[in-house]
C-alpha positions in Angstrom: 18.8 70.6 4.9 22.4 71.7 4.3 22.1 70.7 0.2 19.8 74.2 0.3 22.9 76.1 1.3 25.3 75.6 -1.0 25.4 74.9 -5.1 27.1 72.0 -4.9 26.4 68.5 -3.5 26.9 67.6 0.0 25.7 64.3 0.4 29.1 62.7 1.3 30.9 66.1 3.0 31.1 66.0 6.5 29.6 69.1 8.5 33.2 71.3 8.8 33.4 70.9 5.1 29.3 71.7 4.5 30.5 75.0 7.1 33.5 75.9 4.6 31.0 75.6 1.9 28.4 77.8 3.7 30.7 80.6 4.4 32.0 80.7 1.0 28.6 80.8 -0.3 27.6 83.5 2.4 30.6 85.5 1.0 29.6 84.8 -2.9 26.2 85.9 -2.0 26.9 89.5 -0.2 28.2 90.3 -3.5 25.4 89.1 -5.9 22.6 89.3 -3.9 23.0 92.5 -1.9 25.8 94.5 -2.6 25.8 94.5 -6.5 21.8 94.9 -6.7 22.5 97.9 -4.4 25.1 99.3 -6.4 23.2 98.8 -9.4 20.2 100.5 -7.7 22.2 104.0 -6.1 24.0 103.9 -10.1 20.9 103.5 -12.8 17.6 103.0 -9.8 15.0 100.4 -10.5 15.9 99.6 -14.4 20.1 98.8 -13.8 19.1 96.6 -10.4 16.7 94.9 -12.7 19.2 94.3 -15.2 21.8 92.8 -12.7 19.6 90.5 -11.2 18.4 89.5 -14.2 22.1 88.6 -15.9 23.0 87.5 -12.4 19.9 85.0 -12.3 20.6 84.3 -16.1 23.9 82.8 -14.9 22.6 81.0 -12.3 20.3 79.1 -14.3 22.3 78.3 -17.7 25.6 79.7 -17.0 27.5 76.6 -15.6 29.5 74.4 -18.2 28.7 71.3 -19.9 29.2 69.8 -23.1 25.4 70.2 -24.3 25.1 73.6 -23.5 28.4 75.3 -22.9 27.1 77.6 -25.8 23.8 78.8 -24.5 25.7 79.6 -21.0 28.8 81.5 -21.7 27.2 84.8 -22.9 25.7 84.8 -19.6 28.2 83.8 -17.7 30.8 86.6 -19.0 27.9 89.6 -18.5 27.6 88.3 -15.0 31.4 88.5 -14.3 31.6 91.6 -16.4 28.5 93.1 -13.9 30.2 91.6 -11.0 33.8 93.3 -11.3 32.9 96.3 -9.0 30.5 94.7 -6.4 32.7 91.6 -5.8 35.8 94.1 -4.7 33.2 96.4 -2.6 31.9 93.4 -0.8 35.7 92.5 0.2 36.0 95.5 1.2 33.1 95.9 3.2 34.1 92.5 5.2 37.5 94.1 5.6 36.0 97.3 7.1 33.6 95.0 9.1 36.4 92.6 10.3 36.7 94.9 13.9 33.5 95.2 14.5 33.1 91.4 15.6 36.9 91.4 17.4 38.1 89.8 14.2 41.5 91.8 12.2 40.9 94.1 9.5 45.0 93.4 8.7 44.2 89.8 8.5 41.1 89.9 6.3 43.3 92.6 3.9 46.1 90.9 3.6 44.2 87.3 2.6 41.4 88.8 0.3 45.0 90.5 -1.7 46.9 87.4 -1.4 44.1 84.8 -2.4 41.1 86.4 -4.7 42.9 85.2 -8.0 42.9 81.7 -6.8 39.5 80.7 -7.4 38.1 79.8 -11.5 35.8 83.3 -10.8 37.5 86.5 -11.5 34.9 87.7 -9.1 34.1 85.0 -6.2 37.1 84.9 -4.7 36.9 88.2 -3.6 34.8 88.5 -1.0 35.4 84.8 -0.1 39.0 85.2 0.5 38.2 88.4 2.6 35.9 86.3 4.4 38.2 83.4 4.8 40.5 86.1 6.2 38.2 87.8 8.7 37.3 84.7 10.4 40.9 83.2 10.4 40.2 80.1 8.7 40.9 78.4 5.9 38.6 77.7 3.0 39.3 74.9 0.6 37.2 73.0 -1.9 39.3 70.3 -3.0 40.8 70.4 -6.1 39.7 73.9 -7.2 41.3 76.2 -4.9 42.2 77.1 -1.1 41.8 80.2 0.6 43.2 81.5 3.8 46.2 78.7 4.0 49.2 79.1 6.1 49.5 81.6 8.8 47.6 81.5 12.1 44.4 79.7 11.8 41.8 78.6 14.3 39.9 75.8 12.4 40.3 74.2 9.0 37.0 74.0 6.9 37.6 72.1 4.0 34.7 71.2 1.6 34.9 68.6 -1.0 36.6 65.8 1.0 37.3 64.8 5.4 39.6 66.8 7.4 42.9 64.9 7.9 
């Protein structure tokens, strides 16, 4: 059931790294799914949340690279990271501001999302992912790409893409 999580596959990851993947998808997902719709709804109503989920689902579906079709998917990949500058930084936000509320530190969650939101290919994902990785003091890797939340105090390692050493 875990493949239904996340976008990428997780036949051979263990079930820490399937978790790192989960919350990084969680993350992604508070920012495209529900607070950029939202946003897009309180700015233009029914016809700019319409838009967004429309470029947003564009990308989704055509947006990811490959030799055959790089072309067809980068005009919607760019609207969707153009339409996703704003949200992605309010949903850090948000999980900063909502770090105290489950005994987790809003310092913590700041001071990652600052440090570690460039690291990631997305000029928007690592936003709220690094916030994320921050608020629940762990660290977020998927192997070869990027890793969030490293050094410092950390409860548990999630690592998706290969086993935990």
């Amino acid at each position: 059931m875990s493949w239904r999580l996340v976008s990428r596959d997780t036949a051979t990851l263990s079930a820490t790294q399937v978790s790192a993947a989960t919350i990084e998808s969680v993350a992604e997902n508070l920012s495209d799914s529900v607070v950029a719709p939202l946003l897009y709804y309180a700015v233009g109503g029914l016809p700019a949340a319409f838009g967004y989920r429309f470029a947003n689902t564009a990308d989704a579906m055509v947006g990811y690279r490959d030799e055959v079709y790089e072309w067809l998917g980068k005009a919607p990949a760019r609207l969707d990271d153009l339409f996703n500058l704003v949200p992605a930084r309010l949903a850090a936000a948000l999980i900063v501001a909502a770090a105290p509320l489950t005994g987790e530190s809003a310092g913590r969650a700041w001071r990652i999302w600052r440090r570690d939101a460039g690291k990631t290919a997305s000029p928007n994902a690592g936003h709220p992912m690094s916030a994320m990785a921050g608020a629940l003091d762990v660290e977020l890797e998927k192997v070869g790409h990027y890793r969030l939340g490293a050094a410092g105090v950390r409860r548990r390692r999630l690592t998706s893409g290969r086993r935990c050493v």
